[in-house]
N, CA, C and O atoms as a GROMACS GRO file, in nm:
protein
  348
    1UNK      N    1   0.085  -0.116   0.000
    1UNK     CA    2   0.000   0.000   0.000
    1UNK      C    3   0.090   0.124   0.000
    1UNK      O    4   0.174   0.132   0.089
    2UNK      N    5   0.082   0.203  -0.075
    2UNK     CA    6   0.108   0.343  -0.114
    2UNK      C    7   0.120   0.429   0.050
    2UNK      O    8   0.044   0.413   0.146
    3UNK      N    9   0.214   0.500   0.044
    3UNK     CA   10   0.194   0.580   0.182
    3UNK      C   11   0.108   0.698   0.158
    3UNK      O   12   0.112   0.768   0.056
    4UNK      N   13   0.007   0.718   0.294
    4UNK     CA   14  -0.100   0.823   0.266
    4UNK      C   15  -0.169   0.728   0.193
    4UNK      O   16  -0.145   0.772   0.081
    5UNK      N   17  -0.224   0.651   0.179
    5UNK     CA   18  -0.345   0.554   0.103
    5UNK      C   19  -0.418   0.500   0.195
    5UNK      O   20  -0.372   0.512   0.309
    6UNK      N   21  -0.520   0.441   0.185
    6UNK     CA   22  -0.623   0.412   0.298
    6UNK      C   23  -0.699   0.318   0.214
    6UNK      O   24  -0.778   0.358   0.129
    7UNK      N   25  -0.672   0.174   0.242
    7UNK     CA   26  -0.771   0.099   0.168
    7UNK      C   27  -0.926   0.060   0.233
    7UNK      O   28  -0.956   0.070   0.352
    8UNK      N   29  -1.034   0.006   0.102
    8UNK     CA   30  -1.133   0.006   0.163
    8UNK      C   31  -1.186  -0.126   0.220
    8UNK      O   32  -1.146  -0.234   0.176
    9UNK      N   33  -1.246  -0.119   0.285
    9UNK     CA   34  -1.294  -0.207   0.382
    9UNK      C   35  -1.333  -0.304   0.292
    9UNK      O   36  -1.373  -0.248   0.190
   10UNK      N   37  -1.340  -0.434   0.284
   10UNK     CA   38  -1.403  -0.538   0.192
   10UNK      C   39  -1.576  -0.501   0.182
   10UNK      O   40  -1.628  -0.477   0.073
   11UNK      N   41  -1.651  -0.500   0.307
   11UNK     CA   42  -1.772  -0.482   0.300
   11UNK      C   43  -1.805  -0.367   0.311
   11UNK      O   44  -1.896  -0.351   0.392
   12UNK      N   45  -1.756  -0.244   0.244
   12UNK     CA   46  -1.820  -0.135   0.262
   12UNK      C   47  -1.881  -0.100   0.154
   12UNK      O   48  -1.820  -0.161   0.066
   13UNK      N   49  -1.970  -0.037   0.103
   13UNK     CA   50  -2.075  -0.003   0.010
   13UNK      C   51  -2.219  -0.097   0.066
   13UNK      O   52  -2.327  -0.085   0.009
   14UNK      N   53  -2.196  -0.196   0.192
   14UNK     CA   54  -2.306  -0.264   0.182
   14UNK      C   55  -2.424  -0.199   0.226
   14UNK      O   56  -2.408  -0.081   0.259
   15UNK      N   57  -2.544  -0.247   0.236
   15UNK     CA   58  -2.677  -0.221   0.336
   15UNK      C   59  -2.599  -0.260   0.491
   15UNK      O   60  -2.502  -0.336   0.492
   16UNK      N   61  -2.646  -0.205   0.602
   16UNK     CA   62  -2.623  -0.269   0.742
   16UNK      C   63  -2.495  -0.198   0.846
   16UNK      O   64  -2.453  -0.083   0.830
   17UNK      N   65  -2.456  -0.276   0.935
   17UNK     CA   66  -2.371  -0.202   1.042
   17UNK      C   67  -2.227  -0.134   1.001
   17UNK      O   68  -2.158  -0.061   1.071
   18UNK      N   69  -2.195  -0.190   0.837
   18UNK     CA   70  -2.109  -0.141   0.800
   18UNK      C   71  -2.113  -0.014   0.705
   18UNK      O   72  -2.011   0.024   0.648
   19UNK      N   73  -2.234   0.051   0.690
   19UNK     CA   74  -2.267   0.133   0.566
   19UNK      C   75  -2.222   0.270   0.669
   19UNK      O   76  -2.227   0.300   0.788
   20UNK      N   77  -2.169   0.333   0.523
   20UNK     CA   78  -2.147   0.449   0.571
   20UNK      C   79  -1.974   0.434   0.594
   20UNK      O   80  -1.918   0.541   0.570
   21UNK      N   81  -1.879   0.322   0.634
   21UNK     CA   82  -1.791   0.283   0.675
   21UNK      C   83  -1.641   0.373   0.551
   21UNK      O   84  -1.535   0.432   0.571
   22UNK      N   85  -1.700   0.342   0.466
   22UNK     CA   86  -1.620   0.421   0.288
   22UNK      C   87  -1.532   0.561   0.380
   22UNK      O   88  -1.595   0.628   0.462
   23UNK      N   89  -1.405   0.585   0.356
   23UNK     CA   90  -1.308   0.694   0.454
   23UNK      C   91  -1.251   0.752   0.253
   23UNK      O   92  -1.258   0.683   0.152
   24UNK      N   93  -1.208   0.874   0.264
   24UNK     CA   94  -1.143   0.889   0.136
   24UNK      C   95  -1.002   0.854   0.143
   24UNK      O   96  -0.944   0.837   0.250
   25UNK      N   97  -0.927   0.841  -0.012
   25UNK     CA   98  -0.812   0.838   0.037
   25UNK      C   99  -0.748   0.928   0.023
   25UNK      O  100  -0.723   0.987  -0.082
   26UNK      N  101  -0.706   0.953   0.145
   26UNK     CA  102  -0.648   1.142   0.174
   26UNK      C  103  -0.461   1.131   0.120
   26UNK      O  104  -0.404   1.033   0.167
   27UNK      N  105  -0.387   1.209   0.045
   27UNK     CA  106  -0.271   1.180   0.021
   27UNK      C  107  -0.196   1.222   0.186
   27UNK      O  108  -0.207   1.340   0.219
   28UNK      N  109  -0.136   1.142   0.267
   28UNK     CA  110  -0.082   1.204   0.418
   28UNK      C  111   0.058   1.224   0.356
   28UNK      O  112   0.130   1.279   0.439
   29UNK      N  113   0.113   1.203   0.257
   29UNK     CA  114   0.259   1.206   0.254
   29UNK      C  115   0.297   1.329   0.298
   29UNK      O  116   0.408   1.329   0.351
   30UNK      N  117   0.229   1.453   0.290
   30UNK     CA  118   0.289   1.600   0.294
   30UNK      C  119   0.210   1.674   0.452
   30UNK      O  120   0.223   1.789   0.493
   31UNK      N  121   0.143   1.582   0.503
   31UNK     CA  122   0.066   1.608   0.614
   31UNK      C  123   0.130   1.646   0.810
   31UNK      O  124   0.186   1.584   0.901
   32UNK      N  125   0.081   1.770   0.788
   32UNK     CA  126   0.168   1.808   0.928
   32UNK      C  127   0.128   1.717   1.074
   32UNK      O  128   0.063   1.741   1.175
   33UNK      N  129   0.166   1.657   1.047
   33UNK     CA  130   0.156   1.555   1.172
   33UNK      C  131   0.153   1.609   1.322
   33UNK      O  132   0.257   1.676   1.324
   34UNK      N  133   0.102   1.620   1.439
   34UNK     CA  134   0.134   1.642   1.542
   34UNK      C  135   0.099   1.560   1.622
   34UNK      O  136   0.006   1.482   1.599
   35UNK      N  137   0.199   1.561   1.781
   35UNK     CA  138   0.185   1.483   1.881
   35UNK      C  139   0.138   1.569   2.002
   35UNK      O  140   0.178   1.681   2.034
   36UNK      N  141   0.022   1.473   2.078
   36UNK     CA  142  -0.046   1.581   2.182
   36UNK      C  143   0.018   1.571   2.287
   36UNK      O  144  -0.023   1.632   2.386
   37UNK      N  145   0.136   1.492   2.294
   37UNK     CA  146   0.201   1.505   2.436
   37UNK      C  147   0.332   1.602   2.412
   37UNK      O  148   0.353   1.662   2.517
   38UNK      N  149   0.408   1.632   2.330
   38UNK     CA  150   0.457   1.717   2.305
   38UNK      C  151   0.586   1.636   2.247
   38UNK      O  152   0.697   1.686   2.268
   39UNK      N  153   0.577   1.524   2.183
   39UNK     CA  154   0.654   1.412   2.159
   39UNK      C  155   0.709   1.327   2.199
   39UNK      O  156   0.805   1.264   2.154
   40UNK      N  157   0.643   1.315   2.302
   40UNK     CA  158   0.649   1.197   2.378
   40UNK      C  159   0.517   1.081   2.401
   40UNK      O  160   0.500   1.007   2.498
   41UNK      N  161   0.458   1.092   2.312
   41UNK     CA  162   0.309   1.000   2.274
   41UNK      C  163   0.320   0.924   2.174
   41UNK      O  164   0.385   0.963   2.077
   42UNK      N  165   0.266   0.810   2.177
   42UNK     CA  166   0.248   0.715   2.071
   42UNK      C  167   0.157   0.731   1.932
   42UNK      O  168   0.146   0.663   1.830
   43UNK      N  169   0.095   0.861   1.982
   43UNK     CA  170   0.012   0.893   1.832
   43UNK      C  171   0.043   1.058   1.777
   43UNK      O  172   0.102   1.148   1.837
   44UNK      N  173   0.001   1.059   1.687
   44UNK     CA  174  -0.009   1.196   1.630
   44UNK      C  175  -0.096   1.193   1.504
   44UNK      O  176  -0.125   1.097   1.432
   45UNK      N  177  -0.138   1.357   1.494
   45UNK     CA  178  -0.251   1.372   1.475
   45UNK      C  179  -0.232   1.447   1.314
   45UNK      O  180  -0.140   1.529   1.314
   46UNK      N  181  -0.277   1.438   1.233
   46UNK     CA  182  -0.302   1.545   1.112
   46UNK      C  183  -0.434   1.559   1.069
   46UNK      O  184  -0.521   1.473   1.055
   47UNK      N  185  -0.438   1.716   1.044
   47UNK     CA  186  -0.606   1.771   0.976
   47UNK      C  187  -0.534   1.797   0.864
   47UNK      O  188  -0.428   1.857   0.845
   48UNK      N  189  -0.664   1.704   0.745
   48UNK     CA  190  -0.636   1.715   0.639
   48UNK      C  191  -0.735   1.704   0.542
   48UNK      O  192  -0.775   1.592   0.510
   49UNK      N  193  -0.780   1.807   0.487
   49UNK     CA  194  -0.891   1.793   0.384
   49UNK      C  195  -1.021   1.791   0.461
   49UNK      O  196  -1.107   1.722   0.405
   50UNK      N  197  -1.064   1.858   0.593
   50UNK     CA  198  -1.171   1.837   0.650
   50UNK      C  199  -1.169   1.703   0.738
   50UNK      O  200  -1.271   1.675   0.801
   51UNK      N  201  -1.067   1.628   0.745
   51UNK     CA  202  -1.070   1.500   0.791
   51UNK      C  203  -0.963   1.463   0.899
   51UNK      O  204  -0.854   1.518   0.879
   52UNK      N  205  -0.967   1.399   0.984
   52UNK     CA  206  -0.843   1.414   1.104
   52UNK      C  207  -0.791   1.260   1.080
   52UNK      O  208  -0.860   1.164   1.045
   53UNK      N  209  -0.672   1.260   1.104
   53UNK     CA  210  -0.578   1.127   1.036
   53UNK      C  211  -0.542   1.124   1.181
   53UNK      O  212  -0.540   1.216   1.263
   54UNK      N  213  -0.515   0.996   1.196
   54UNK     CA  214  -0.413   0.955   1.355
   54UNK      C  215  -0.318   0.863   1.306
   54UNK      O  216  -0.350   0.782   1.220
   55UNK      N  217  -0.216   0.868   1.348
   55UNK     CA  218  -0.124   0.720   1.331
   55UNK      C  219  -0.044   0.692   1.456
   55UNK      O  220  -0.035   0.768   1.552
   56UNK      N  221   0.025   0.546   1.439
   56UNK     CA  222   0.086   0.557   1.532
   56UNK      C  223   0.257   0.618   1.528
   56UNK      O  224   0.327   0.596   1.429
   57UNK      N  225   0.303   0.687   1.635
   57UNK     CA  226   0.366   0.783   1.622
   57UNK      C  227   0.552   0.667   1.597
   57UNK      O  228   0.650   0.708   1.535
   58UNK      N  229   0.541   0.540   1.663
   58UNK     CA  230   0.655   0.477   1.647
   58UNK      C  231   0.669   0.390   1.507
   58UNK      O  232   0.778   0.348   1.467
   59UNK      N  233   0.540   0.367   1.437
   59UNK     CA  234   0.555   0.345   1.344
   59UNK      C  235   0.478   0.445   1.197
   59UNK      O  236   0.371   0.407   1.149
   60UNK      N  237   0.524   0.524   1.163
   60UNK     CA  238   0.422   0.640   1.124
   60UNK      C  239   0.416   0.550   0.972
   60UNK      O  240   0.335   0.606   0.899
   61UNK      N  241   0.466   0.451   0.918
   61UNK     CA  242   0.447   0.404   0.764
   61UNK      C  243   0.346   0.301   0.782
   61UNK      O  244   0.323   0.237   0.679
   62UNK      N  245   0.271   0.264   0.898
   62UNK     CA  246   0.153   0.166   0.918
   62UNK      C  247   0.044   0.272   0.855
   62UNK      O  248   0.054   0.388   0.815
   63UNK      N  249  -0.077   0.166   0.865
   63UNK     CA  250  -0.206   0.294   0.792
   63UNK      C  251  -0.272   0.363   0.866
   63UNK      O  252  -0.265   0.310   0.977
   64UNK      N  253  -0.338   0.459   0.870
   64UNK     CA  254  -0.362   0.588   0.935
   64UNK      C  255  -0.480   0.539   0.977
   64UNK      O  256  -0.517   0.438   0.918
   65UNK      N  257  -0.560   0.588   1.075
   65UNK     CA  258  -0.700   0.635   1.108
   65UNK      C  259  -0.727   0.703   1.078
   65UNK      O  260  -0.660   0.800   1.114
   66UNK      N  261  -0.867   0.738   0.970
   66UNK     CA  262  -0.921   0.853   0.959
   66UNK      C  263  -1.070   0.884   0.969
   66UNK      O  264  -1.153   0.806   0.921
   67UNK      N  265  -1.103   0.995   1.028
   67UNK     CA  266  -1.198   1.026   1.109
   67UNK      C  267  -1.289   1.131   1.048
   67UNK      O  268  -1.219   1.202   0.976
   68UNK      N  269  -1.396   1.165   1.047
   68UNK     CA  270  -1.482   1.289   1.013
   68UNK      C  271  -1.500   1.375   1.146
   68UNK      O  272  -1.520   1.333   1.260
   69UNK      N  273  -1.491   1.494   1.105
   69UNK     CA  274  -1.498   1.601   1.205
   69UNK      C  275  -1.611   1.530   1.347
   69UNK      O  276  -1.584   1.540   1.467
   70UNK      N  277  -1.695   1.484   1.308
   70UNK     CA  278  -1.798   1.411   1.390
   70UNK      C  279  -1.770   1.278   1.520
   70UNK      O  280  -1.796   1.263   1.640
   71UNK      N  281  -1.704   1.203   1.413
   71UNK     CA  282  -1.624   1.111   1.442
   71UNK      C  283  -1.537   1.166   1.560
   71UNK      O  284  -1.552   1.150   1.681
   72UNK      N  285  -1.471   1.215   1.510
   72UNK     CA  286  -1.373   1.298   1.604
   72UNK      C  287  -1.381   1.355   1.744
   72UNK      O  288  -1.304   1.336   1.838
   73UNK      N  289  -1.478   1.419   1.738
   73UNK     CA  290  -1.519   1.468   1.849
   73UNK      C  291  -1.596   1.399   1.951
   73UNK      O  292  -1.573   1.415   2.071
   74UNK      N  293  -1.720   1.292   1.890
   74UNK     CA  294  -1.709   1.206   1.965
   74UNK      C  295  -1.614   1.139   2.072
   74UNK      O  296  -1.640   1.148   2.192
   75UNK      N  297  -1.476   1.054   2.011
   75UNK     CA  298  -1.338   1.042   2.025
   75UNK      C  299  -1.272   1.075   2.134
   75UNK      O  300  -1.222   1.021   2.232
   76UNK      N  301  -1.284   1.165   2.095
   76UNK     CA  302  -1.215   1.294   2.210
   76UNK      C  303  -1.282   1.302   2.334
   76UNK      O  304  -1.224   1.292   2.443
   77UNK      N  305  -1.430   1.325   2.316
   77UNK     CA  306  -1.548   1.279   2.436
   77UNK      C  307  -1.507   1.191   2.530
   77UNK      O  308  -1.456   1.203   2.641
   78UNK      N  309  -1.547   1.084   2.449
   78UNK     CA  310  -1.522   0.962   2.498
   78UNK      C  311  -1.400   0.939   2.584
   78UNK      O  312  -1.416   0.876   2.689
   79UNK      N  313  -1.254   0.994   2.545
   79UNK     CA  314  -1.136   1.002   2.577
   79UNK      C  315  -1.142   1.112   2.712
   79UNK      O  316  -1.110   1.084   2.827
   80UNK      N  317  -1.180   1.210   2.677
   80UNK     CA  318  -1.199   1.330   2.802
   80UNK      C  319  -1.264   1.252   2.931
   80UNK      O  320  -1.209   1.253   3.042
   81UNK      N  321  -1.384   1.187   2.903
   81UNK     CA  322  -1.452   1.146   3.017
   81UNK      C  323  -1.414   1.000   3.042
   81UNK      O  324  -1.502   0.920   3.072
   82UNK      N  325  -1.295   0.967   3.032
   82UNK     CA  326  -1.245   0.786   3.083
   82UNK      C  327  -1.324   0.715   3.036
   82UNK      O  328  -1.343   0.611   3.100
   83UNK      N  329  -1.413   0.738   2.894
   83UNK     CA  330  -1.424   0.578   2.850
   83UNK      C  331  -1.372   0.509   2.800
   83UNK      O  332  -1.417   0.396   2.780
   84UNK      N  333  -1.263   0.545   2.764
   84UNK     CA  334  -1.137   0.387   2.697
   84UNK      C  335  -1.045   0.373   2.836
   84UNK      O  336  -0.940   0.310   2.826
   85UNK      N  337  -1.073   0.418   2.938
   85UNK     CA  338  -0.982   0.413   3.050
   85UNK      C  339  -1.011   0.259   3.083
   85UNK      O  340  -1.122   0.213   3.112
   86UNK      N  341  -0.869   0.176   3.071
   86UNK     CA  342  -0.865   0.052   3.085
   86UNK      C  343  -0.829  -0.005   3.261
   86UNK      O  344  -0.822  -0.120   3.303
   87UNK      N  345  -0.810   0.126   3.338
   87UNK     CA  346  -0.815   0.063   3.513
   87UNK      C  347  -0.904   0.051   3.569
   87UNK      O  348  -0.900   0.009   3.684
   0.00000   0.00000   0.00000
């Protein structure tokens, strides 16, 4: 896979829990990347084209997450108020 490419899901275009699933493929090669810990975090973040990319920060040539402004904020929610808090 191409860097900055984002392949598509096998079942996406279907009817059901996966519709809607289709992400574009955003080119990240030129994409300002940032880290929210101040580089010392495992992810970082790029806005790009209306769309927020994440990767992981030790391997940045794996494939990206990408998110809709919506998506996103959710995310962040979720993250603010300890729901991925795993203790």
């Amino acid at each position: 896979m191409a860097e900055g490419t984002i392949q598509q899901h096998p079942l996406a275009g279907q009817q059901g829990p996966l519709a809607g699933w289709d992400k574009p493929e955003l080119d990240l090669s030129t994409a300002d990347w940032q880290s929210g810990s101040e580089g010392r975090g495992d992810v970082e973040i790029a806005f790009v084209e209306g769309f927020i990319a994440m990767r992981n920060a030790g391997r940045p040539e794996s494939p990206s997450l990408i998110f809709t402004p919506a998506e996103w904020g959710a995310f962040v929610h979720g993250a603010r108020s300890g729901e991925f808090d795993l203790t």
